[in-house]
N, C-alpha and C positions, 0 to 999 in steps of 0.2 A: 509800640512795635519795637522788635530789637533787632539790632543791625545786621545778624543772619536772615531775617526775613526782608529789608529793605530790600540786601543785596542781588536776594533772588527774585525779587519783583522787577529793582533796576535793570538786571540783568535781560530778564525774561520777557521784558517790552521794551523799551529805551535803546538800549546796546545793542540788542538780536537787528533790530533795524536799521542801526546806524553804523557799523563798522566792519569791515571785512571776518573773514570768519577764522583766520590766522588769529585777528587783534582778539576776538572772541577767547578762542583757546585761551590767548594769554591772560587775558584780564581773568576767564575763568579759572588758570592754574595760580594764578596770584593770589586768588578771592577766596578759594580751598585750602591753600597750604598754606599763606600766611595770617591775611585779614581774620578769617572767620576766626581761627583758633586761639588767636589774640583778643579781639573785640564783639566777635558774634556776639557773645550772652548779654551784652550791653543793652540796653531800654536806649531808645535814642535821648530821651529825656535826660540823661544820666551822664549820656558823653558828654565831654570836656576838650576845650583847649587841650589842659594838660594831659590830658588821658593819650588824645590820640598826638598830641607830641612828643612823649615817651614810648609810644609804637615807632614813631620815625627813628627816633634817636637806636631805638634797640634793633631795629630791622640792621640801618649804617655799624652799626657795631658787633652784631651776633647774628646778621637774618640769615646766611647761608646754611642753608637744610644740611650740607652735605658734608662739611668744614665746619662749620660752629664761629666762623670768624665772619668779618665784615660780609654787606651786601653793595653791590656795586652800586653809584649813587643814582646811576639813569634807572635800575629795577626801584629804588625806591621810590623815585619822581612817579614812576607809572601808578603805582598805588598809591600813594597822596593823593594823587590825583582822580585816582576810581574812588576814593572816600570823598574826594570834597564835591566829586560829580551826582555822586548819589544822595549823600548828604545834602545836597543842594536839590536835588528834585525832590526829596521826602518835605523840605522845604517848602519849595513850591507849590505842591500837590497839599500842603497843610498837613501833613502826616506828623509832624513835629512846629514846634514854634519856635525851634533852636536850632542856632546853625553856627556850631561853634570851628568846624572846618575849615574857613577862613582865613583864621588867626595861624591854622599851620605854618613852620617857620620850612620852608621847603630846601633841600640840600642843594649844592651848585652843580649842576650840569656839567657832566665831564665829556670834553671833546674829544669825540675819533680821533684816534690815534691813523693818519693818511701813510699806508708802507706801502712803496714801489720798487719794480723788481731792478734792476742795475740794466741796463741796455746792453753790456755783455751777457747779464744772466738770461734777460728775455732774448738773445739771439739764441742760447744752448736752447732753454726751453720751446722756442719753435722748430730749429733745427732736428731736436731729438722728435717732436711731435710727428713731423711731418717726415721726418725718414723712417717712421716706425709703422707698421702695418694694419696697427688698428684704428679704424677711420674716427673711432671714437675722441681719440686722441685731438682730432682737429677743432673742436670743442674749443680750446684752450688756446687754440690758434685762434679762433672765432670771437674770443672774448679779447684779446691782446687787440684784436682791430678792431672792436665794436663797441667797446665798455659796456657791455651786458651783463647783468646779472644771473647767477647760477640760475636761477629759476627761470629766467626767463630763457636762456640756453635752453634750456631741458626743459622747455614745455612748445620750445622751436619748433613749427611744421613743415615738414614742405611748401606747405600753401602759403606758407610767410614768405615765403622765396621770390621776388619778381626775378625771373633770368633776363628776361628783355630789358628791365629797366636798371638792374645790380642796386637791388637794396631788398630787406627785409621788415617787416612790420612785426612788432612790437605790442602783442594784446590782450596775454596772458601770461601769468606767471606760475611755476610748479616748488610745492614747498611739502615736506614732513609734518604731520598735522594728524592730530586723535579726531575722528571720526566713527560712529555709532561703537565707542570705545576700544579701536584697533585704531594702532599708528598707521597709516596710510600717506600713499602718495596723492596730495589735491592738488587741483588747481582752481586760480581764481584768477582774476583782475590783476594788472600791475600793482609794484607798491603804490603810487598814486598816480592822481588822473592823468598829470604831464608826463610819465611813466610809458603810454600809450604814444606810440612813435613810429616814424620811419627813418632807418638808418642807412645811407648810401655806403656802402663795400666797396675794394679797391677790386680791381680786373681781378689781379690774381687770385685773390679770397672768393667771387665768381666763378673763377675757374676751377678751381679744386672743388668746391660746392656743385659744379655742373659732374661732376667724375664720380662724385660721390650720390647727387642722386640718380644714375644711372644705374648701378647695381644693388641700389636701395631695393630694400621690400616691404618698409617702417613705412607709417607718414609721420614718424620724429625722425630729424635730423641726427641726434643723438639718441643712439636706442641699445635695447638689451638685445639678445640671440632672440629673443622672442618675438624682438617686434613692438618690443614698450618701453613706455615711459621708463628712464634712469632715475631713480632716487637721486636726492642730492646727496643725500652722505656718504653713498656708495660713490659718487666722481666725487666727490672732496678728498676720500680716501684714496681715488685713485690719482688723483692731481698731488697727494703729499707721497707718493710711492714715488712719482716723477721725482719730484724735487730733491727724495733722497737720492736715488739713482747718480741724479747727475750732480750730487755733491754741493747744491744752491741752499744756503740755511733757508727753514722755512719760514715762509708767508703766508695768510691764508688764503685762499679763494680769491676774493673780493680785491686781494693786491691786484689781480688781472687787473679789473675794471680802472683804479686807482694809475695802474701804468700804463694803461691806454690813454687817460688825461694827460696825465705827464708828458708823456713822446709828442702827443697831439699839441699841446703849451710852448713844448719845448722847440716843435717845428715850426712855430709861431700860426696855429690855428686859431683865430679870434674867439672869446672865453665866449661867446654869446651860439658859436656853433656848436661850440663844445659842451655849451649848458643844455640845449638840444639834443644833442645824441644822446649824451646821461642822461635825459630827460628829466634834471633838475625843474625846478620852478621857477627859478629864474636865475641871471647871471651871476646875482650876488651869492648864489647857493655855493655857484664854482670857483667861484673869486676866494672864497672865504676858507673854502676847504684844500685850495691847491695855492692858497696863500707860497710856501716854499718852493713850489715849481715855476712860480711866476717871478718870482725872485730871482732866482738863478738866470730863468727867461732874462730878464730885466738888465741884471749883472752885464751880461755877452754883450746886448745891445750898447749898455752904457759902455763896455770898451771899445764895441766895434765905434762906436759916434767919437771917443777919446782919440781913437786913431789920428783923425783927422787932425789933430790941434797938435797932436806930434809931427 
């Protein structure tokens, strides 16, 4: 059997059942564009260690389709890792008596880069939000208090809304995604399980959310004239229009969520509630990623306690 045909077997039973349909896409545009046309023709019999640790080494060096220079080392990790998973079920299943996938030398995991907006710059950025007329705008307000995710903003309902209790649930997510071969807007499932939450709002974020579903006609919170779902790239695009405006070098997106921990750390909210609302997995998720927020946290306290001994 040769490694175009494992793939789309792997694929086609194994994966279709196990993984979101986002991870799908990707594993299938990784499996199209770079695996197949590198190792497809291969006999599994045939591949090697060296074979496919010269695919690793050449992906980190030249795999960028669009550039011709390096590929980022987490896109390479993901494919190592679709060969050594398939490879390993051809495996199992006895389809081959080699399993040379193993021996892959895998490249180091490069950590997120954690950027927060300055607490002068998140007050412009609310200020202008919320003095400006389109409600859509409050989006961005929304995500400054909630640490939400683009997608899960924009795939926000009304019906998520408790007004009686001031919190909203957290049970789906909206992402950009090829579907019966048109990009489309989908939705599915949070990123993961602890993903699925509820998140208590302050009064006021309540209160502008009560004004705003009043002369709603959407059941999204965020919507187009239409009445629908907002793409994400289309508020990504309008979230960096903002930032030019008001003169804040850019950040992307996702800095919201990142500066909603930070303010939250820095007001001294305990990392265990905070892992919570992120809907981390667990506290060491948020410990490890607001490592420098915690710091600085930490700093203050050690002077305010130093006080004393002056």
């Amino acid at each position: 059997m040769k490694l175009n045909e494992l793939l789309d077997k792997w694929t086609n039973t194994y994966i279709k059942h196990n993984v979101k349909q986002r991870s799908m896409n990707t594993y299938m545009q990784l499996i199209e564009k770079h695996i197949k046309p590198a190792l497809g023709e291969y006999e599994l019999e045939d591949l090697s260690a060296q074979v496919l640790q010269n695919f690793v080494y050449s992906e980190l060096e030249k795999g960028n389709l669009k550039t011709g220079k390096a590929l980022a080392n987490n896109t390479v990790i993901v494919m190592t890792n679709i060969l050594k998973q398939a490879i390993d079920e051809a495996n199992n299943m006895e389809v081959t008596t080699k399993n040379c996938s193993k021996k892959i030398k895998m490249p180091p995991q490069e950590e997120k880069q954690v950027t927060a907006f300055e607490k002068s710059e998140q007050d412009k950025i609310v200020k202008y939000c919320l003095e400006n007329k389109k409600d859509n705008y409050f989006g961005i307000v929304l995500c400054l208090y909630s640490g939400l995710r683009i997608g899960e903003l924009l795939a926000l309902t009304w019906d998520d809304v408790d007004f009686e209790r001031n919190y909203i649930t957290i049970s789906k997510a909206a992402y950009q995604g090829k579907k019966d071969g048109k990009i489309q807007i989908l939705v599915d499932t949070p990123k993961t399980k602890n993903s699925n939450r509820v998140i208590p709002l302050p009064k006021t974020i309540m209160d502008i959310l009560k004004k705003m579903k009043k002369k709603s006609t959407s059941k999204y919170v965020i919507t187009t004239r239409h009445n629908t779902m907002v793409g994400t790239r289309s508020y990504q695009r309008t979230f960096e229009k903002i930032l030019a405006k008001l003169d804040i070098p850019y950040k992307n997106f996702h800095s919201l969520r990142h500066t909603f921990a930070t303010r939250a750390i820095e007001m001294g909210m305990d990392v265990k509630s905070v892992s919570e609302i992120l809907g981390h997995k667990n506290p060491m998720i948020t410990l490890n990623t607001y490592t420098h927020s915690l710091m600085s946290y930490k700093t203050e306290m050690m002077n305010k306690l130093g006080k004393a001994l002056a």
